[in-house]
N, C-alpha and C positions, 0 to 999 in steps of 0.2 A: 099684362102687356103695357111698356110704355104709351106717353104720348107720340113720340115720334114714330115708334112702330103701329099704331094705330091709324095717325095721319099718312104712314108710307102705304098700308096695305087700303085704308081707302080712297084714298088719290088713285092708285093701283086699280081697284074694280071698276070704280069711275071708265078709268081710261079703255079700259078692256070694252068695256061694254057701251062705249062711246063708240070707239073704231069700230066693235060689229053691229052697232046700226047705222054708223054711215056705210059700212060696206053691205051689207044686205037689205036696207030700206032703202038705197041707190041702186041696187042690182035690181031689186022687185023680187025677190027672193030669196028662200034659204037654199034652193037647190043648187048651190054654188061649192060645188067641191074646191076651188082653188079657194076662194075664199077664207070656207074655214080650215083648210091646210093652214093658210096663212095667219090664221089670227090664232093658231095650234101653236104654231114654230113661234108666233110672234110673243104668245101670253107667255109661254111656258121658257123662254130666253130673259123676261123681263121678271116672271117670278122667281126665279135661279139667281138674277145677277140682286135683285131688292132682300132677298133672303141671304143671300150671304156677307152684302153690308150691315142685315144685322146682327149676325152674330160677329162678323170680324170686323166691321171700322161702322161703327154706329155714328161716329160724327161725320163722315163723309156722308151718311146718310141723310141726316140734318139740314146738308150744306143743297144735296139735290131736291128737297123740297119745295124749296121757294122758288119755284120758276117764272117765264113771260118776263113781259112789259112792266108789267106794277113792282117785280122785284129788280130787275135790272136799277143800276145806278146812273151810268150814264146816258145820257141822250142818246147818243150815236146808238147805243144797244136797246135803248127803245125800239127806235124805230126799225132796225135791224130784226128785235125777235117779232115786232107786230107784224111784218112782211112775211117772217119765216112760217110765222101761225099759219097764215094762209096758202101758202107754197105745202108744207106740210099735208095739211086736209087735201089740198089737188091731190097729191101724190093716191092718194085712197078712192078719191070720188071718180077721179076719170076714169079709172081702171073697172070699179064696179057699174057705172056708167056704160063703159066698153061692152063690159057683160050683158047687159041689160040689151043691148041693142046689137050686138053679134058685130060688132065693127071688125074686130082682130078675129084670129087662128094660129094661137101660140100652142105648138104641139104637145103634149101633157110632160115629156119627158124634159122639157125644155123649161115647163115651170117647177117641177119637182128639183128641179137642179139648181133651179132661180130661189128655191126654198133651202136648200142646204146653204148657201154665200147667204142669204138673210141672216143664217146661224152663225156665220162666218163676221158678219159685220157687227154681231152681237157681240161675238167673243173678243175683239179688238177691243171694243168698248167697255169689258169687262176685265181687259189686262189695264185697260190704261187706269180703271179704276182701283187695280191690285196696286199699282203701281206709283199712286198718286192718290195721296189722302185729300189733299185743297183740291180736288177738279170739281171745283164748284158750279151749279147749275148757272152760274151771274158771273161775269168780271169783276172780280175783285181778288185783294191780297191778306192773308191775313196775317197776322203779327208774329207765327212763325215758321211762316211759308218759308219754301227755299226749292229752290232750281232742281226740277227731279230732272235725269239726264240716263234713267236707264230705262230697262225693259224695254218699250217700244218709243219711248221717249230716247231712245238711241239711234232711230233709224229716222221718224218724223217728228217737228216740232206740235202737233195735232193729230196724236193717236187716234183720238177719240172721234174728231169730226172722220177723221179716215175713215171709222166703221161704220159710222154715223149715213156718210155719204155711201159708201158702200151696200147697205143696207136699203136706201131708199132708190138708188138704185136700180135696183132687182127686184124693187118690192112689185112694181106695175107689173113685171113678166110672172113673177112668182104669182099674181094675180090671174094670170094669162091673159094681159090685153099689150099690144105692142103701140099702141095710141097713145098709152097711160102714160110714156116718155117723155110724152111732151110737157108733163108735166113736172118733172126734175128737174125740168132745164134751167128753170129759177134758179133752183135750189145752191146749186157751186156757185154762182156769184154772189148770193146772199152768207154764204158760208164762208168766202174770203172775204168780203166785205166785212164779217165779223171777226175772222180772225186776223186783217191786218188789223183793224183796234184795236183787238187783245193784245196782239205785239207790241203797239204803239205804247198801251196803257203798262203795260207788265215791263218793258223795259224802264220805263217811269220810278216806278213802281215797286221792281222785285229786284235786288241785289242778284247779281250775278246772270240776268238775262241776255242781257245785249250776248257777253260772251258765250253762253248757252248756243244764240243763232249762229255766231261766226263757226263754233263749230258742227250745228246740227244743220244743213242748210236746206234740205229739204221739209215741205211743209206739210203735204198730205201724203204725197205718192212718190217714191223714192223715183230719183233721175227723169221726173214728169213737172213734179211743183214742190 
C-alpha cells in the first residue's frame, strides 16, 4: 500500500470513529438506532467514494488530503473553513444532544428516508468527483486545470457543495432530532461565503471561467441559486 493510500484510509478511521463518539458520548449511549443507521449510510458512502479514487484517479486523492485552515492558502478560506469546522460538528452534536434529552419526535420512517438523500448527497459528491480530477480539498489551480463544464458541472457551477449541503441537511432528521436544524443554518452562508471566493479566485485564475458562469448560471440549486 502506498503512502497516500495509507494516509487516506487512516485520516478515514480517524474520522469514522471521531463522528461516533461525538454522536454517542453526546447522546449518553449506544442505544441509539438512528445514530448508527447513520454513521452505517455515512461510513460505508465515504468508504466507496475514498476506494474508488484509488483505484481510478489516485491524484485527485492526493489533492483531498490536505484539508482545514493550515492547508488553505488564502486568508479569506482560513477563516471560512475555521467557522465551517465548527458549523460542521453542531450539525452532529445537537442532534445527538436532541437524543439524549428527548427534545424532538421525528417519526422512524421519516428518518429512514432522511438516510436514503444522505446517500443521495453522497452520490452528487461522488459524480462531481467522476467528473473533476482538480476538485481539490483547498482553492487552488493547478498547472493543468481547465474548465470542466459537464456531468453535473452542466447544470450547477458547485456540484459538490450541492451534495455536500444536501447531505447535511438531512443529516439532523436522519438522526431523528428536528432541533438539530438549527444547526445548518450556518452552514449555506458559510458555504456561499466560500464559494463566492472560489469564483472570484478561479475566474483570476482559471482560463476560461468567467465564460464557464455566463453560461452555467446557477450555483448550487438549479432556478433557486
Amino acid at each position: 500500500m502506498n503512502e497516500v493510500n495509507k494516509r487516506a484510509w487512516g485520516g478515514l478511521v480517524f474520522f469514522i470513529i471521531a463522528l461516533g463518539l461525538i454522536l454517542f458520548i453526546t447522546a449518553g449511549t449506544i442505544d441509539y438506532w438512528q445514530g448508527r443507521l447513520y454513521l452505517s449510510v455515512f461510513s460505508l458512502s465515504v468508504i466507496l467514494i475514498t476506494y474508488y479514487l484509488m483505484e481510478r484517479d489516485p491524484q485527485l486523492l492526493a489533492r483531498r488530503l490536505d484539508v482545514g485552515t493550515k492547508a488553505e492558502k488564502e486568508k479569506v478560506q482560513k477563516i471560512i473553513q475555521f467557522i465551517a469546522q465548527f458549523a460542521f460538528i453542531a450539525v452532529f452534536f445537537l442532534p445527538a444532544l436532541d437524543h439524549r434529552f428527548l427534545w424532538s419526535n421525528v417519526p422512524e420512517y421519516i428518518s429512514l428516508i432522511a438516510n436514503i438523500f444522505v446517500a443521495v448527497g453522497f452520490y452528487i459528491v461522488f459524480l462531481t468527483f467522476k467528473e473533476n480530477t482538480f476538485t481539490s480539498a483547498i482553492i487552488e489551480v493547478d498547472a493543468a486545470q481547465k474548465v470542466v463544464s459537464t456531468g453535473p458541472y452542466a447544470v450547477v457551477r458547485h456540484p459538490m457543495y450541492s451534495g455536500a449541503l444536501l447531505m447535511l441537511f438531512v443529516t439532523p432528521i436522519a438522526l431523528g432530532s428536528w432541533w438539530g436544524l438549527l444547526a445548518f443554518v450556518l452552514m449555506p452562508f458559510v458555504i456561499v461565503w466560500r464559494l463566492f471566493n472560489e469564483e472570484k479566485y478561479l475566474t483570476q485564475h482559471l482560463k476560461g471561467y468567467r465564460e464557464y458562469c455566463q453560461k452555467v448560471t446557477w450555483r448550487l440549486v438549479p432556478f433557486v441559486f
